[in-house]
GUDRENPA-486489 format. One record per residue (C-alpha): x negated, y, z. Coordinates in pm, 1 decimal, decimal comma. Layout:
N
        u        v        w
        X        Y        Z
...
//
This chain:
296
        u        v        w
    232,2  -1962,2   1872,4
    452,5  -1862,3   2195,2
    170,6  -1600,0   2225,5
    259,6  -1443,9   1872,7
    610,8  -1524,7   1985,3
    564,3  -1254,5   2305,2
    389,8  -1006,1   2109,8
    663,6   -959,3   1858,8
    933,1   -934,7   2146,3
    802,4   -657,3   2267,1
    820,2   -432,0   1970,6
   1136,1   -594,6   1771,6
   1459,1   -467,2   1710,9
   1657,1   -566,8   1448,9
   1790,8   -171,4   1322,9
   1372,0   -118,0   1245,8
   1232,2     -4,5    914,2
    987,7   -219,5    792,2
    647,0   -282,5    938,3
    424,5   -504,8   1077,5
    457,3   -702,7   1392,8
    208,9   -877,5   1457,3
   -190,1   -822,2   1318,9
   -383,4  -1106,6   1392,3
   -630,7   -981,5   1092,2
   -726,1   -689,3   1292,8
  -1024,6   -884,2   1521,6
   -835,7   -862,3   1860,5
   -659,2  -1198,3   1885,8
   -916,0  -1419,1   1806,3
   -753,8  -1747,8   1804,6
   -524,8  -1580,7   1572,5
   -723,2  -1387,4   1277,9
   -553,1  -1571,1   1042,2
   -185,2  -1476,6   1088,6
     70,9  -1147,4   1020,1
    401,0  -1120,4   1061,2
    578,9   -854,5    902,1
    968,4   -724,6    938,5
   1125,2   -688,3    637,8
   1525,4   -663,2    773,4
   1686,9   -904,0    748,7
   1360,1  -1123,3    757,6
   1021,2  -1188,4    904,8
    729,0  -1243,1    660,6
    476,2  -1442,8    819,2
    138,0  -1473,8    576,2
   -132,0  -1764,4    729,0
   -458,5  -1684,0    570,8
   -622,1  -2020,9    649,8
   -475,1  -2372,3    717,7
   -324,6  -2431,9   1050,1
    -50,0  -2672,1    988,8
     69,2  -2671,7   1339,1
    111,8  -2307,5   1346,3
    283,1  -2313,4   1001,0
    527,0  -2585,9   1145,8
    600,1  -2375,3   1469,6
    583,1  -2021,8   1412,7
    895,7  -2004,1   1159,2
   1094,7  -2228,2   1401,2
   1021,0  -1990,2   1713,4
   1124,9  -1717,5   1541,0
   1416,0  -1795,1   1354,0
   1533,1  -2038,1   1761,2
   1468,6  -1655,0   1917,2
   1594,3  -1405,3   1684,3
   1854,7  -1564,0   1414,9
   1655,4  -1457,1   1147,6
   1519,2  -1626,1    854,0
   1182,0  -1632,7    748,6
    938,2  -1636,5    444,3
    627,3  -1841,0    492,5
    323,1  -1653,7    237,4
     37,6  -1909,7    262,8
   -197,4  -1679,6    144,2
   -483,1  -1946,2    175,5
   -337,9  -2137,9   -163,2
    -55,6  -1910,4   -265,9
    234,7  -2098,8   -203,8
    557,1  -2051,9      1,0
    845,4  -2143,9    211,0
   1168,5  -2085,8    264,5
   1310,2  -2096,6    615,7
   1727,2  -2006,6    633,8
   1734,3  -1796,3    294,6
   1658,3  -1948,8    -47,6
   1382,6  -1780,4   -262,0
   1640,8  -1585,6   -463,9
   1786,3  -1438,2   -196,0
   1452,9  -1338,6   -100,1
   1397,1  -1185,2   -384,5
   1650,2   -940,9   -304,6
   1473,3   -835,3     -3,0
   1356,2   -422,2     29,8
   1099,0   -299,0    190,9
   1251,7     26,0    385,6
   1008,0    327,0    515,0
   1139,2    666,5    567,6
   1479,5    606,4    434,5
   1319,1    514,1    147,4
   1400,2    177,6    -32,5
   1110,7    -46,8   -252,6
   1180,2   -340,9   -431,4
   1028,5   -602,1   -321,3
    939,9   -952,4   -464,1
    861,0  -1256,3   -200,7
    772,7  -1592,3   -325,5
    600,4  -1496,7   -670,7
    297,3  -1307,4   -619,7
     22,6  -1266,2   -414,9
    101,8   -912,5   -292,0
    497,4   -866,6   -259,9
    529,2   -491,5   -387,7
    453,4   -284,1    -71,2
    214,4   -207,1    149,7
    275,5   -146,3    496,5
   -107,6     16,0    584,3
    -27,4    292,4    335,3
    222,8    471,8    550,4
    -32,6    733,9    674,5
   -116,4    859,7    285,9
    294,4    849,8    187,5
    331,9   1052,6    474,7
     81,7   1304,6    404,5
    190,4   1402,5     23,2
    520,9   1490,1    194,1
    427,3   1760,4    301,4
    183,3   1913,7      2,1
    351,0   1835,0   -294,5
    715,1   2045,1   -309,5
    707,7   2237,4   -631,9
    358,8   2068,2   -770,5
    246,2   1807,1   -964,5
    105,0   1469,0   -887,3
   -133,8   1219,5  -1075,8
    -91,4    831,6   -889,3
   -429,5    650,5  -1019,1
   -384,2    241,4   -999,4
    -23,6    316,8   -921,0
    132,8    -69,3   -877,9
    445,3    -22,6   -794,9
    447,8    397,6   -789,3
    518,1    405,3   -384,2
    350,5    717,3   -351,8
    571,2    842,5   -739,3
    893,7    755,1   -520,6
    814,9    962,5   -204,1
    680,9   1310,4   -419,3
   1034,6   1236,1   -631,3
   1178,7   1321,7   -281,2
    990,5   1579,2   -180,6
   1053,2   1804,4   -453,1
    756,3   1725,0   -723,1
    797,9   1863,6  -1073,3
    619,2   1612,2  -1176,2
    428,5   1256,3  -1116,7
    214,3   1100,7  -1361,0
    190,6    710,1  -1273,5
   -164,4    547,2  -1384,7
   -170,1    216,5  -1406,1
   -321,7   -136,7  -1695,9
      5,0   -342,0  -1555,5
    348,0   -279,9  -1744,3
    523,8   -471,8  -1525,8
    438,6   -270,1  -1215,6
    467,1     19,8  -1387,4
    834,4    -91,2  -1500,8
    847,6   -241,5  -1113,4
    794,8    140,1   -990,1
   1096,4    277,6  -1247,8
   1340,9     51,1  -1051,7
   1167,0    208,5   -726,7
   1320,9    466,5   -862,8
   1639,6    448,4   -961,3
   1681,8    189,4   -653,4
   1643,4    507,7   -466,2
   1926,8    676,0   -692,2
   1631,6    921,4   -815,3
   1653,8   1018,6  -1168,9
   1297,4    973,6  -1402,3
   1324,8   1318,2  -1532,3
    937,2   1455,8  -1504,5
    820,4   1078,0  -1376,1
    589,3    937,0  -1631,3
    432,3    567,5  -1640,2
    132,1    562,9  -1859,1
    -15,7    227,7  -1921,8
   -383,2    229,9  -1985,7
   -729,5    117,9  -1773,9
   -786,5    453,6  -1547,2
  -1165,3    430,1  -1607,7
  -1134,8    533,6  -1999,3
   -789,0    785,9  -1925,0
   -947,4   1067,4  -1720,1
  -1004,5   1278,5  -2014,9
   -687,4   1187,6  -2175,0
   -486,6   1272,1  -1813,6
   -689,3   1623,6  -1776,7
   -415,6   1701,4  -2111,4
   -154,9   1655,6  -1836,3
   -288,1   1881,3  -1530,8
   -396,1   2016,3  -1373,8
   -255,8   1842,9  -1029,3
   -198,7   1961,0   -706,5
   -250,7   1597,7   -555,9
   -385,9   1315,1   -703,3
   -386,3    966,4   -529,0
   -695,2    725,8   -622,6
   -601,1    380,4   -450,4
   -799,5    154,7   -639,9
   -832,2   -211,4   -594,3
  -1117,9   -364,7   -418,8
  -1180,5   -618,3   -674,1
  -1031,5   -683,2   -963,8
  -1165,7   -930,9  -1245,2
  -1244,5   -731,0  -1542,1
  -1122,3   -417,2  -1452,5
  -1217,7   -285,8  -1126,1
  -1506,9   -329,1   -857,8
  -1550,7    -61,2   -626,1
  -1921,4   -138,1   -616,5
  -2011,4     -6,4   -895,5
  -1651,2    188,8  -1031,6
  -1545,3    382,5   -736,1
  -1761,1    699,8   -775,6
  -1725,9    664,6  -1182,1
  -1352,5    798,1  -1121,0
  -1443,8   1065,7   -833,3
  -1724,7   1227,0  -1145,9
  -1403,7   1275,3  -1343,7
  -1194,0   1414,3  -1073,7
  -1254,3   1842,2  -1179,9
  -1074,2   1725,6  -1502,7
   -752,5   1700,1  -1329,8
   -764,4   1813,6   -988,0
   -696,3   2221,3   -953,4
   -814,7   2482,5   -706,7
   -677,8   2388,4   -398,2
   -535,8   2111,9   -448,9
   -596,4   1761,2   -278,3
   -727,6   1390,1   -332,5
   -607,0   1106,4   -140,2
   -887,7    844,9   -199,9
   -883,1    499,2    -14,1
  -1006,0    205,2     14,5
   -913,0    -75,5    175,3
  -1239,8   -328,7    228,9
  -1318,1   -438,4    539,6
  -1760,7   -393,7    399,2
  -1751,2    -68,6    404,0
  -1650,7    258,4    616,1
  -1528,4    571,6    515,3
  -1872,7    707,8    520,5
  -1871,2    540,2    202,4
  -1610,6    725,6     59,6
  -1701,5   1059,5    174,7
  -2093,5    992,3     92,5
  -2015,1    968,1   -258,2
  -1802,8   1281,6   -276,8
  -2090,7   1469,6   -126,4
  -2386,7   1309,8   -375,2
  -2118,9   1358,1   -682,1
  -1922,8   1649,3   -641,9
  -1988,9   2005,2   -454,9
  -1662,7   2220,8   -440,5
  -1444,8   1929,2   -294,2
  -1424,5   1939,3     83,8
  -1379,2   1650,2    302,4
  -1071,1   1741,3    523,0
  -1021,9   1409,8    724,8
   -968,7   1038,3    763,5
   -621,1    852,6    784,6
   -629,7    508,8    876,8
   -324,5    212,5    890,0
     -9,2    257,6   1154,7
    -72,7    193,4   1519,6
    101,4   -170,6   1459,5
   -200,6   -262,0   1278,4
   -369,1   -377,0   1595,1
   -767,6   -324,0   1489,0
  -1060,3   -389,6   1690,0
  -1222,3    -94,0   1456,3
   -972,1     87,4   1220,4
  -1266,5    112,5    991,4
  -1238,8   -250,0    916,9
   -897,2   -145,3    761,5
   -744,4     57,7    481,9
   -900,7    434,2    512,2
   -698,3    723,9    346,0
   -974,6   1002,7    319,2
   -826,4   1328,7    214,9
  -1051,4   1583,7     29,0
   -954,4   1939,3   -105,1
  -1112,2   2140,4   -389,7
  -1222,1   2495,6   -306,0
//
């Protein structure tokens, strides 16, 4: 753990935005594939994807002996966690902070805490094609992407998404950003029987498609992935651009842009955006990929 321990010295700093600080996950610390740490100020969010229960002993006690912090122990492995120098309400109180930006987040309860640090690349890119236009967020959890076009000047974001309570999540995004819902909408219904129903509300300058990888019942990129891209001329206008992603480590984003090819021919592939440089990967491939396509 003293390795970890270096790593994270060398990039910390207590006045940083959130991110990650250490990415075992990413295949170049093999001994330790099995361990993040993320910064989440004031606290460091350490998730152990397997069983190690030396490492789970030591790591929160180096880190809180060097730094004065406390620290949330995610073991993702059986979906439990600990507390280390902050109780679980207080971590509940905890925000995730990108951009100067503020999302809620919400440690100890589920398996993903509200935000997702690979994303960055994709928030970061509607910044700077969406003043004055209109946005459609497919799968929209906790409306990340709804926050940042808020802030850079959309008329309008329609959030997508079979959850009410993320939906409701991403309206205190909102307002936890002092942003007013005027021309936000949260639509709850399954995104695979909405297209149609959405084309009503377009067309859209950008839409986002960040689907899960898996999801029981409702979603299994396998098989569900290219069903959405057939539906995309519906909604997307003449010029405008998709952000589709996805983030399993099986396949590449030859996948993604393969299917755009076989399925639709006036959308052009423009390029591929992968997770922040702190995501340490042996092949970015193997992590989330942000592929940005245009329509002619």
């Amino acid at each position: 753990m003293n390795f970890i321990l270096n790593q994270i010295k060398n990039s910390y700093r207590p006045e940083l935005e959130s991110c990650r600080l250490f990415h075992g996950r990413g295949g170049r610390y093999a001994d330790y594939s099995h361990i993040t740490v993320d910064w989440f100020s004031p606290v460091f969010y350490i998730k152990f994807y397997a069983e190690d229960n030396l490492g789970e002993l030591n790591l929160p006690k180096l880190l809180i002996e060097k730094f004065g912090k406390p620290v949330v122990l995610h073991l993702r492995y059986e979906n439990s966690f600990k507390f280390f120098d902050i109780t679980e309400d207080e971590a509940r109180e905890v925000v995730a902070v990108e951009d100067d930006l503020k999302y809620k987040l919400k440690m100890g309860k589920n398996q993903n805490h509200g935000f997702f640090l690979d994303m960055k690349e994709g928030r970061k890119f509607i910044q700077d094609k969406i003043s004055g236009g209109k946005v459609l967020n497919l799968f929209a959890y906790t409306c990340s992407f709804s926050v940042v076009a808020k802030k850079f000047g959309a008329t309008e974001v329609h959030n997508v998404d079979v959850s009410k309570s993320f939906l409701e999540w991403g309206r205190e995004n909102h307002h936890l950003n002092g942003q007013d819902t005027e021309g936000i909408f949260f639509h709850k219904k399954n995104v695979l029987k909405s297209m149609g129903w959405l084309s009503k509300k377009g067309p859209f300058d950008v839409v986002v498609y960040d689907p899960p990888s898996f999801q029981r019942s409702r979603f299994d990129y396998a098989k569900d992935y290219q069903k959405v891209i057939r539906q995309l001329p519906k909604v997307v206008k003449s010029g405008g651009y998709v952000i589709s992603c996805l983030n399993s480590p099986f396949e590449k984003s030859e996948f993604i842009v393969d299917l755009y090819r076989n399925e639709l021919q006036d959308f052009d592939y423009v390029n591929t955006l992968y997770s922040p440089a702190e995501f340490e990967e042996e092949n970015k491939e193997n992590g989330v990929k942000i592929c940005i396509f245009r329509r002619r």
